[in-house]
DRENKEZA-306461 format. One record per atom (N, C-alpha, C): x negated, y, z negated. Coordinates in pm, whole numbers, plus 32768, in hexadecimal, padded with zeros to 4 digits. Example, Ala and Ser with C-alpha at 12.3 -4.5 7.8 and 13.67 -1.06 7.14 Angstrom:
<sites>
7AD97DC77CF47B327E3E7CF47AD87EB67CF47AFB7F1F7D3C7AA97F967D367AF680037CED
</sites>
This chain:
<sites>
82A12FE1C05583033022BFFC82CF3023BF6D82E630B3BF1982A330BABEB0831C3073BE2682D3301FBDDC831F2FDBBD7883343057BD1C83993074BD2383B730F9BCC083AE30E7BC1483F53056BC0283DE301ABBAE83703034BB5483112FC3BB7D82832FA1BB6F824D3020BB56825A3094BBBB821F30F5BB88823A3142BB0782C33161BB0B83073197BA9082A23138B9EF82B430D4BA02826E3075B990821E30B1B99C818530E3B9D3812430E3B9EA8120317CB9DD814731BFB9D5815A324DB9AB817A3257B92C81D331F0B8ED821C31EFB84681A631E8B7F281543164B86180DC313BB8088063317BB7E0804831BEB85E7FFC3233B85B800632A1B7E8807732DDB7E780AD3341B77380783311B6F080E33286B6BC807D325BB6287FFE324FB64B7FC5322AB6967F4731FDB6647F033281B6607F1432EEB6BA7F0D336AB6A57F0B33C1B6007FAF3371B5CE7FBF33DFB5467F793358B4E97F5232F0B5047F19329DB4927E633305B49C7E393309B4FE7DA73361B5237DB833D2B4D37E0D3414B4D87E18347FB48C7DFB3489B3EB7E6D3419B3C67E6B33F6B3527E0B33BCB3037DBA336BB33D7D543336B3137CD13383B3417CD43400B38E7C843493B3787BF23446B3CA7BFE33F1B43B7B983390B48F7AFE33E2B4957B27344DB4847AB934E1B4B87A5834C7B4477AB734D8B3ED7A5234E2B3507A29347DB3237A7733F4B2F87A423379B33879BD337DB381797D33A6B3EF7947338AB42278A933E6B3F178D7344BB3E4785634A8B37878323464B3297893342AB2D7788533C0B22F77FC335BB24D784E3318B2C77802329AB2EA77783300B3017746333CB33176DF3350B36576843397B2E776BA33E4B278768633E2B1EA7676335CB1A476DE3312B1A8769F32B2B16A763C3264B196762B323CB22675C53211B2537552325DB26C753A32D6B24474BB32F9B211748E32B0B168751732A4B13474ED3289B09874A631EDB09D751331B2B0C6751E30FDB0D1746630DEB12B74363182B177739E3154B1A67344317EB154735731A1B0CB730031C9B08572CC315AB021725B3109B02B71D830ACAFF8720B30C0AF5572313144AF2172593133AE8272F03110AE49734A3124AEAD73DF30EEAEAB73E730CBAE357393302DAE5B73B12F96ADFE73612FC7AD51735C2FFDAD46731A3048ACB673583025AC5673F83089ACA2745130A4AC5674E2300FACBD74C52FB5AC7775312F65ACBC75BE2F3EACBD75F92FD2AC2B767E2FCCAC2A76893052ACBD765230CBACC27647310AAD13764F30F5ADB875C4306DADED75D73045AE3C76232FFBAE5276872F8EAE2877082F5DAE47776A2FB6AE6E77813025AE2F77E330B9AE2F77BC30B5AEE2775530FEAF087715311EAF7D773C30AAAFD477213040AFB477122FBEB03C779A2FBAB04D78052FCAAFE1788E2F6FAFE378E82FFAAFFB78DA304AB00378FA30D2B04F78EA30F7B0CF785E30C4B0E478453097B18578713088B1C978832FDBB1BA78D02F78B1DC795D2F7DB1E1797E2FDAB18A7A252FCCB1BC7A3E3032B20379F130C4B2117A063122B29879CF30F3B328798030BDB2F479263088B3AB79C2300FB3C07A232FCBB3637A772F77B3997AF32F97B3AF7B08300CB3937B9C3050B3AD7B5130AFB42F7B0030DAB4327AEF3160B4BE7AF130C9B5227A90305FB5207A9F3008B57C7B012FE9B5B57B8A2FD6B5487C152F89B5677C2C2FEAB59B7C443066B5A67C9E30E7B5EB7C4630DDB65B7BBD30D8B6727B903114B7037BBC3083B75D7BCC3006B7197BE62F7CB7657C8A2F6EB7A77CD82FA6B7157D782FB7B74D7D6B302FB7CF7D213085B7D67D1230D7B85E7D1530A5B8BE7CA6307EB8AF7C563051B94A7CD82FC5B9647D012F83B9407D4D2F09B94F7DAD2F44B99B7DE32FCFB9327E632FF5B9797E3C3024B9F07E183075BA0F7DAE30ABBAA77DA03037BB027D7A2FCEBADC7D5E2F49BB2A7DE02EF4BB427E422F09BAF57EB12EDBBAFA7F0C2F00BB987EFE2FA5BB5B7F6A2FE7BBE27EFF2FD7BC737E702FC3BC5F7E2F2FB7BCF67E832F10BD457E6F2ED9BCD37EA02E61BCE87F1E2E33BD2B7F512E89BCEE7FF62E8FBD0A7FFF2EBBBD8E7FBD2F2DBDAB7FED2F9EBE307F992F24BEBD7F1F2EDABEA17EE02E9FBEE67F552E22BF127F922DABBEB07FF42D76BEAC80902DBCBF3380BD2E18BEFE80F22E63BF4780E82E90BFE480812EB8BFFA80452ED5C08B7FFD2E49C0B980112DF3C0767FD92D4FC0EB80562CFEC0D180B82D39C07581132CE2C04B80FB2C47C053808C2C3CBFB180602BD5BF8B80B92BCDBEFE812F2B40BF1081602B55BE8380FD2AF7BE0980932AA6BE1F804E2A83BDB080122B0DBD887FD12B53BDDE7F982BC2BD857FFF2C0FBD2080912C21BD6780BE2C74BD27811D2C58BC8A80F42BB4BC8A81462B4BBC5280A02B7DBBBC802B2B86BC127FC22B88BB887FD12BFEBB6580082C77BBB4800C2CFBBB74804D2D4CBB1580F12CA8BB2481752CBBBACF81212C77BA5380E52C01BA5B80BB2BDCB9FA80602C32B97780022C6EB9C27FA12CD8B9737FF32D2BB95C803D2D67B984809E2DE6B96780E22DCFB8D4813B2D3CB8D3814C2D18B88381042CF6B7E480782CE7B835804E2CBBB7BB7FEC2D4EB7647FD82DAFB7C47FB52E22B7C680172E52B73C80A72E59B76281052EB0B73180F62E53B69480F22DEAB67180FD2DB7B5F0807E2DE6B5BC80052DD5B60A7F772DF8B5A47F752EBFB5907FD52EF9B5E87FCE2F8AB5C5802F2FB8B53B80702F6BB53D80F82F7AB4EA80C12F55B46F806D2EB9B46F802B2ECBB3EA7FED2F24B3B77F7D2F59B4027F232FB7B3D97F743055B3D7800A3049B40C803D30D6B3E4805A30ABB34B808B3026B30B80B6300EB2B680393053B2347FC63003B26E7F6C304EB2137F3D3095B1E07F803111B24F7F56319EB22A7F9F31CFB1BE80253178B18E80763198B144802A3190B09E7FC3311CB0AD7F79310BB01C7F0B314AAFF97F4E31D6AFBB7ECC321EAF7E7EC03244AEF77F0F31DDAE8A7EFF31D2ADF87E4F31A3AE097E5631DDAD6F7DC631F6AD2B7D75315CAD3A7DA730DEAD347DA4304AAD367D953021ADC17E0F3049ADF27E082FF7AE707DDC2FE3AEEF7D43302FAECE7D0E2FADAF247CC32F4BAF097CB12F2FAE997CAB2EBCAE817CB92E40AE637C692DB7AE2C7CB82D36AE387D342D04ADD37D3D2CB5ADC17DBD2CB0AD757DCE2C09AD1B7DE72C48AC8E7E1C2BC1AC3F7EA72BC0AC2D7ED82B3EAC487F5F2B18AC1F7F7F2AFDABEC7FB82B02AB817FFC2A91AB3C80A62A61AB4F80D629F5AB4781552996AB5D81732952AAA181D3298AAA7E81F92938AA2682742931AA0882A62883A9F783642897A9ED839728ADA993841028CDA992846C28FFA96884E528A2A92885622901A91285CB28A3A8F185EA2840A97186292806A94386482764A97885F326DCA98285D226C9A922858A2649A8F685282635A9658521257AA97984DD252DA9DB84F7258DAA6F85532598AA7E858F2608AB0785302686AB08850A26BAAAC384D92730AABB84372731AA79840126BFAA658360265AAAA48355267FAB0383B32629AB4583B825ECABEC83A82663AC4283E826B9AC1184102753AC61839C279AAC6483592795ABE982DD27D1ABF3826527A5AC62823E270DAC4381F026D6ACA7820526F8AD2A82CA26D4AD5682DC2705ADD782A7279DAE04828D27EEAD9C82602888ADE481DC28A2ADC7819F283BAD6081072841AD8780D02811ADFF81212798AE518102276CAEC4813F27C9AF2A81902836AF1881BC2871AF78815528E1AF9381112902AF2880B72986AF2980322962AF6C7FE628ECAF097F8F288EAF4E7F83287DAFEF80132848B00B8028284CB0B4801628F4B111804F292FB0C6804629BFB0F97F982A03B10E7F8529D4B09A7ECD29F7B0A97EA529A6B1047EA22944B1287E6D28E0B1987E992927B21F7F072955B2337F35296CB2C27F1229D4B2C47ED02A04B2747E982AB9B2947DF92AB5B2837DC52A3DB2697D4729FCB27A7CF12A27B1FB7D602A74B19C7D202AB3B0F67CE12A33B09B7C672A62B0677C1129F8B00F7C762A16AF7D7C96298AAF847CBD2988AF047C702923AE897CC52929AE2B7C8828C4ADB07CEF28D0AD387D362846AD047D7C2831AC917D2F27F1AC347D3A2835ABE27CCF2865AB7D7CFD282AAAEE7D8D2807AAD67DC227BAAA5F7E1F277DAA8F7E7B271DAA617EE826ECAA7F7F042694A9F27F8226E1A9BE8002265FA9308021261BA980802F25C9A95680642560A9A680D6255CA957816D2535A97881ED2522A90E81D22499A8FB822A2473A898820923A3A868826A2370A8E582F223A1A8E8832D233CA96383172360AA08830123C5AA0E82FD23EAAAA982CD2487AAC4828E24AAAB3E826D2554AB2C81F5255EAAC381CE2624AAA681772641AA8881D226ACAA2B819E26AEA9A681B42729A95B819227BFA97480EE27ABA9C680C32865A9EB802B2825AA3E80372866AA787FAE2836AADF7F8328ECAB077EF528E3AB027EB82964AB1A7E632953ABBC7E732986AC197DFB2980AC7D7DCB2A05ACA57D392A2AACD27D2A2AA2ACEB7D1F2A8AAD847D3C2B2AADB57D522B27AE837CAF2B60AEA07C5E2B74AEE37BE42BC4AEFF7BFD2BFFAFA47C342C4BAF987C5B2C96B03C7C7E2D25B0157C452D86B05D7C612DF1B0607D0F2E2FB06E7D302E50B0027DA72E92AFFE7E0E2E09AFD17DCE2DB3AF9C7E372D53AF637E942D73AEF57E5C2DB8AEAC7E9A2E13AE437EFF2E69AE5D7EF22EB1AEAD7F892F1BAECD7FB82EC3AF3E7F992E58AFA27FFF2DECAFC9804D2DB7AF6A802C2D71AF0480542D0AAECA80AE2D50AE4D80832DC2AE0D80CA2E1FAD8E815A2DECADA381922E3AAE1B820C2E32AE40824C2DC0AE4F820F2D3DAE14827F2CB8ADFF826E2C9FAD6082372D2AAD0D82412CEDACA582DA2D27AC64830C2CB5AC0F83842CE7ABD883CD2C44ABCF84372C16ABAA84752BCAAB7884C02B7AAC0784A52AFCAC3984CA2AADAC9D85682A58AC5685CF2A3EACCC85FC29F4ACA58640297EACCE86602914ACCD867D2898AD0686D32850ACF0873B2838AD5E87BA27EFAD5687CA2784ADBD87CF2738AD5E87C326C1ADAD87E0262FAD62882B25CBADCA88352544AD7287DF252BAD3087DC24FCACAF875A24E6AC5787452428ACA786A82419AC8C867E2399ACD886612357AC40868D239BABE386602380AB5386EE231EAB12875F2371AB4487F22346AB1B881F22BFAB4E88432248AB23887B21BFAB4F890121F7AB7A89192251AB3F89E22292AB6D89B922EEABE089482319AC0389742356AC8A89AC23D5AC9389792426AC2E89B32496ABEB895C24FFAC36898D25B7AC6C893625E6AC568915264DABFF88792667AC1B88332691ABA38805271DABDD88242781AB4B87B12824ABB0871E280BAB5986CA2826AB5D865C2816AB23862B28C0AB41859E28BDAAFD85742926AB0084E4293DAAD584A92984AB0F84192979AB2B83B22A24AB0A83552A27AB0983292ACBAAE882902AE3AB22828E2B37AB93820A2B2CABA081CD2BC2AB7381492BACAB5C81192C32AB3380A12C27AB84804E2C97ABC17FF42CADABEB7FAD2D5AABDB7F4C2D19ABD27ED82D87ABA07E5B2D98AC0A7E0E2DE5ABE47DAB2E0CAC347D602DE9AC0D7CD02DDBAC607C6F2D6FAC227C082DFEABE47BB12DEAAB7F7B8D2E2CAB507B1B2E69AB9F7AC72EB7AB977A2C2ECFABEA79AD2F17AB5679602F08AB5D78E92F1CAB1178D32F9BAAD37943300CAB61795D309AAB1879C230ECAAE079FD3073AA9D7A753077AA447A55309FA9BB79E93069A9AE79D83042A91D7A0C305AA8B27A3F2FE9A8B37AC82FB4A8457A6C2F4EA7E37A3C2F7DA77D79D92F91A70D7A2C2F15A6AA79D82E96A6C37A4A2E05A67079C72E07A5B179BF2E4EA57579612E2EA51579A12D63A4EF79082D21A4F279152CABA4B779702C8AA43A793F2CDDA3EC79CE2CFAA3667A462CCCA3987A852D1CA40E7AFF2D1DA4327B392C7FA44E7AE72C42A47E7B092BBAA4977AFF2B4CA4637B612AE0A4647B502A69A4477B3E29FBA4B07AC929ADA4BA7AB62947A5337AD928DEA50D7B342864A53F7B5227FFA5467B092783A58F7AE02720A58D7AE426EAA62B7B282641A5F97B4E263CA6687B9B2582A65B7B9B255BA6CA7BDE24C9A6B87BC92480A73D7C212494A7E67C182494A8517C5B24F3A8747CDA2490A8C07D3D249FA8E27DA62435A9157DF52417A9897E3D23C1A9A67E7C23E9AA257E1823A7AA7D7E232398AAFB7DDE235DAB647D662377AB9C7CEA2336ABA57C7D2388ABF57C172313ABD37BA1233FABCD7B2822C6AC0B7AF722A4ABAE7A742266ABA07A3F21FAAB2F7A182249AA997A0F22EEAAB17A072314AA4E7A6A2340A9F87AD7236DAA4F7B5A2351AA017B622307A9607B89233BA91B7BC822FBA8827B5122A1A8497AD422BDA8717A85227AA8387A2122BBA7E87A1E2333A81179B0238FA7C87A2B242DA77779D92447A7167A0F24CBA7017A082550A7567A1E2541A7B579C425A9A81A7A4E2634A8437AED2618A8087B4A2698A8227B0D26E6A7CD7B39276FA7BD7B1827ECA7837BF12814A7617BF82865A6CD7C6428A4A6AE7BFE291DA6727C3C2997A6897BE629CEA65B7C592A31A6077C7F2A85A59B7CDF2A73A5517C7A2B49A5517CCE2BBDA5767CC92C5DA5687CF72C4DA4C87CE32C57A4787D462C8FA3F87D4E2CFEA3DF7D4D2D88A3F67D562DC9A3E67E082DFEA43C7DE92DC8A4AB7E3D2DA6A5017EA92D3DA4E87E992CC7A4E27EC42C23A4E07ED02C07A55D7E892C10A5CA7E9F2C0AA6607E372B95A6357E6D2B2BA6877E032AA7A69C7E1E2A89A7297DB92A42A7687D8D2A32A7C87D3E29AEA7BE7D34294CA8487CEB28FDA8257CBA28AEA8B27C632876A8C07C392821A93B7BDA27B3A9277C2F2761A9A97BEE26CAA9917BDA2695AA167BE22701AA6B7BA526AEAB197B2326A3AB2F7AA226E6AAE67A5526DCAAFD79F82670AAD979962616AAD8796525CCAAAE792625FBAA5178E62627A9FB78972655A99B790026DDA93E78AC26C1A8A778DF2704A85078E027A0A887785327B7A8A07817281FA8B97875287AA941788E2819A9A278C82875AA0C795D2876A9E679B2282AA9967A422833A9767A2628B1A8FD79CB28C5A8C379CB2957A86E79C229D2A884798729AFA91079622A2AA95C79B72A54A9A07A2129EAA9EE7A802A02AA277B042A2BA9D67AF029DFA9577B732A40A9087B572AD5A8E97AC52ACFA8AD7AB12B74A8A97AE12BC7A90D7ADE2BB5A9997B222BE7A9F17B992C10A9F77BF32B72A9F17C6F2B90A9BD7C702C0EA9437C692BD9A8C37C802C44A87A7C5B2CC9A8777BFF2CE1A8D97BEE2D69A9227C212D9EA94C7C652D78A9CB7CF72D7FA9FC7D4F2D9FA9B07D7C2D40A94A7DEE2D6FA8F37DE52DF5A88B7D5D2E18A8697D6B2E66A8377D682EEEA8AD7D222EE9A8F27D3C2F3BA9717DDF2F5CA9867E1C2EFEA9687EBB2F34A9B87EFB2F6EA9177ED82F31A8AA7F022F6AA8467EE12FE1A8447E693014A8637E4830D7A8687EA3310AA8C67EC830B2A9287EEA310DA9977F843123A95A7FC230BDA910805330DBA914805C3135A8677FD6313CA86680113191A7C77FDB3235A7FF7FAE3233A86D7F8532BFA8CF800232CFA8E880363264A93A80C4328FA991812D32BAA92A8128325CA8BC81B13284A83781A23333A83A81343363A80F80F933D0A7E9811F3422A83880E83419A8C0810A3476A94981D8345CA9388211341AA93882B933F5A93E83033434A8BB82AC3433A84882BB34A3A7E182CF3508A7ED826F3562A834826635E9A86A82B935F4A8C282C935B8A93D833535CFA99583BC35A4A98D83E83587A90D845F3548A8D9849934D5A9528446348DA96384653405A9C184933385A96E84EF3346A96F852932DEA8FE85093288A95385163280A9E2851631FAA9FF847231BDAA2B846B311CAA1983D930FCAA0083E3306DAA1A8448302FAA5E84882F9CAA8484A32F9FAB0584632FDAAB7384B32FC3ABF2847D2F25AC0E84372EDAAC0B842D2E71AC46845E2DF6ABF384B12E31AB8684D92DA8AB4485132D5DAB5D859A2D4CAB8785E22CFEABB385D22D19AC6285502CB0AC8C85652CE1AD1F85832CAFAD8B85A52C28AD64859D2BE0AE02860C2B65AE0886512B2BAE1F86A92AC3AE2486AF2A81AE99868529DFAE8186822977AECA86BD2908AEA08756291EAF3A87CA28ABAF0F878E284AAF5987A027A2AF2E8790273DAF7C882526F4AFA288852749AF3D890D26F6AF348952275DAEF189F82769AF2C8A3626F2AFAA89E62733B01A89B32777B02F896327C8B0B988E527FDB0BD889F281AB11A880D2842B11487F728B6B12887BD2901B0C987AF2984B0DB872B299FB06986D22A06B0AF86652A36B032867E2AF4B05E86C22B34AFEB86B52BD5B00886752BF1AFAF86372C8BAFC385EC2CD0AF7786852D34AF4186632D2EAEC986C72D81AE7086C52E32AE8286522E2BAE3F861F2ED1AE7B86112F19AF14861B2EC5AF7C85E82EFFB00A866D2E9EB05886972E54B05B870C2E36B07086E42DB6B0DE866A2DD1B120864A2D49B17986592CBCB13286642C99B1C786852BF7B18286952BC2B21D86A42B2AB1EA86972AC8B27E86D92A3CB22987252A04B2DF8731297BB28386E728EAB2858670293FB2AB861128ACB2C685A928ABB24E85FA2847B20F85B42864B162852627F2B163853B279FB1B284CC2736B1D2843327ABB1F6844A27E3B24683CD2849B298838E2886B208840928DBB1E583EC292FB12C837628EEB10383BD2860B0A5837F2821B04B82DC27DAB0A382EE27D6B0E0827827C5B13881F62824B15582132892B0F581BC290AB13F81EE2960B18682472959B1D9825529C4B24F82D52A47B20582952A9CB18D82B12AE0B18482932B6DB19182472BA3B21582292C12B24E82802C91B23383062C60B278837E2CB8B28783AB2CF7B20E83B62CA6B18583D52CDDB129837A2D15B0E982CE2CF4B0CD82602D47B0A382832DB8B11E826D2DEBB19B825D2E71B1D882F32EBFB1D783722E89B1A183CA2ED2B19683A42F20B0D4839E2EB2B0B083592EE9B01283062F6DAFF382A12F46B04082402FC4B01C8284302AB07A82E33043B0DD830A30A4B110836F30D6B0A083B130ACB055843C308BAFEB83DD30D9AFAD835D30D4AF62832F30F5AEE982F03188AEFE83003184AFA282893217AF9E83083251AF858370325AAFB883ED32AAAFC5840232CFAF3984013283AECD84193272AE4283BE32DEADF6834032D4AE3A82DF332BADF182C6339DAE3F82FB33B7AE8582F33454AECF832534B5AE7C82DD351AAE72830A3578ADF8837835EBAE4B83D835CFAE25847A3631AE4F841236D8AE4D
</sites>
């Protein structure tokens, strides 16, 4: 007897992965790859080595998206043999591994439909964060740290290389603003969509009365810069700092001058880093940073410009975006997209999937031109 079911799934799945092929144009994709790998075999490439990075890292990310689509195929193909074989010996472990892959099929297609959704000028690439609190005192430290460890956790379960790159430390508890950059393809238009203003209600662990407290938190994230940006820093423009660097970490910690502040004036955008061991690589790594920042500063004095012309006022959708009660009840919703759950433990832990892929669906809708 045919699982009507099972099949229906397996037909749904087929379709996206179908209109994700489309979308991501697999055909042409596949010409690309085969131009560039005439280029990437040419002995003079490396000549020009801002050029050949362009070439290798262009490559590399079409030879890894045609891969993922021809792999979600064949799986699915291997899935339903599986199934129909299961069926006609009526073996339920097989058909117990076929529910399983099916399952796990339908979440890795759904992501990658998600992705097709990110085709801003940025996003595909890696991503800096920044976390810094807000109103409500010691409460709103605390709040911050809690969502640097929530993001932190999120990069880990998605196996993304990360790196926190500064951290204030507050005097009684928590962190004032902590910066880390993500290095994963498309971390940037993942991650955009949690930037905007967090907020937190909950007994304060700060209060002897047992009071509660909303706190409030702000994350911003940017795109990491690349070599063919060139966002032109004349030495003039800057002022370099360096001091001792603070907060917790190993024998070189607070003993040498080795943080970097590095101070735009033209701007007043400062930036600064102290994870690295040496002067030299915490300067290099803020330059980055402040690359970044000036990177998103062009982009939003482009966007003012473009919202000028099209008489668009609004320029805040992610500000006030997210609310997480701990008390009297548990609840974390997204303000703008309306999801939410009441297992606020999972949230703060990382496991916020559901509200990043309802987000970027929220945002394409937003930017679709009527």
């Amino acid at each position: 007897m045919v699982d009507i079911d099972f099949s229906a799934r397996i037909s749904s799945l087929s379709a996206t992965l179908a209109s994700i092929t489309d979308v991501l144009d697999v055909d042409a994709a596949r010409r690309e790859i085969a131009e560039l790998e005439k280029k990437a075999s040419d002995p003079g490439l490396w000549d020009d080595q801002e050029r050949a990075q362009q070439v290798t890292s262009r490559l590399s990310f079409l030879q890894n998206e045609v891969r993922r689509v021809e792999t979600l195929r064949s799986r699915l193909d291997d899935v339903l043999v599986l199934h129909e074989l299961a069926e006609a010996e009526s073996d339920s472990g097989a058909a117990a591994e076929a529910e399983s892959e099916l399952t796990e099929l339908a979440g890795e297609i759904a992501e990658m439909e998600v992705r097709t959704l990110l085709s801003g000028i940025y996003d595909q690439r890696g991503a800096l964060v920044h976390v810094h609190s807000g109103a409500g005192g010691v409460d709103a430290a605390d709040w911050a740290q809690m969502l640097l460890r929530m993001y932190t956790r999120y990069c880990e379960r998605h196996g993304w290389k990360h790196e926190v790159l500064d951290v204030s430390y507050a005097e009684e508890a928590g962190i004032k603003s902590a910066t880390f950059q993500v290095e994963a393809p498309y971390a940037y238009g993942t991650l955009s969509v949690e930037q905007g203003t967090h907020r937190l209600v909950r007994i304060s662990p700060f209060d002897n009365q047992g009071r509660r407290q909303t706190s409030f938190a702000r994350i911003e994230v940017l795109p990491i810069t690349e070599q063919t940006d060139h966002i032109d820093i004349p030495e003039s423009d800057i002022r370099v700092d360096v001091f001792r660097s603070s907060g917790p970490g190993g024998q070189s910690v607070n003993t040498t001058d080795s943080a970097v502040r590095i101070t735009h004036e033209p701007t007043g955008i400062v930036v600064s880093c102290q994870n690295e061991k040496s002067q030299i690589q915490n300067r290099a790594a803020a330059m980055r940073v402040l690359q970044s920042r000036l990177l998103e500063l062009r982009r939003q004095e482009e966007k003012a410009e473009m919202d000028a012309l099209k008489g668009d006022a609004s320029g805040s959708w992610g500000d006030q975006m997210r609310s997480y009660v701990l008390h009297p009840y548990q609840m974390v919703k997204d303000l703008r997209t309306g999801t939410e759950t009441g297992n606020t433990a999972n949230v703060l832990d990382g496991e916020i999937d559901d509200f990043v892929e309802s987000g970027i669906r929220w945002r394409r809708t937003e930017t679709v031109p009527e």
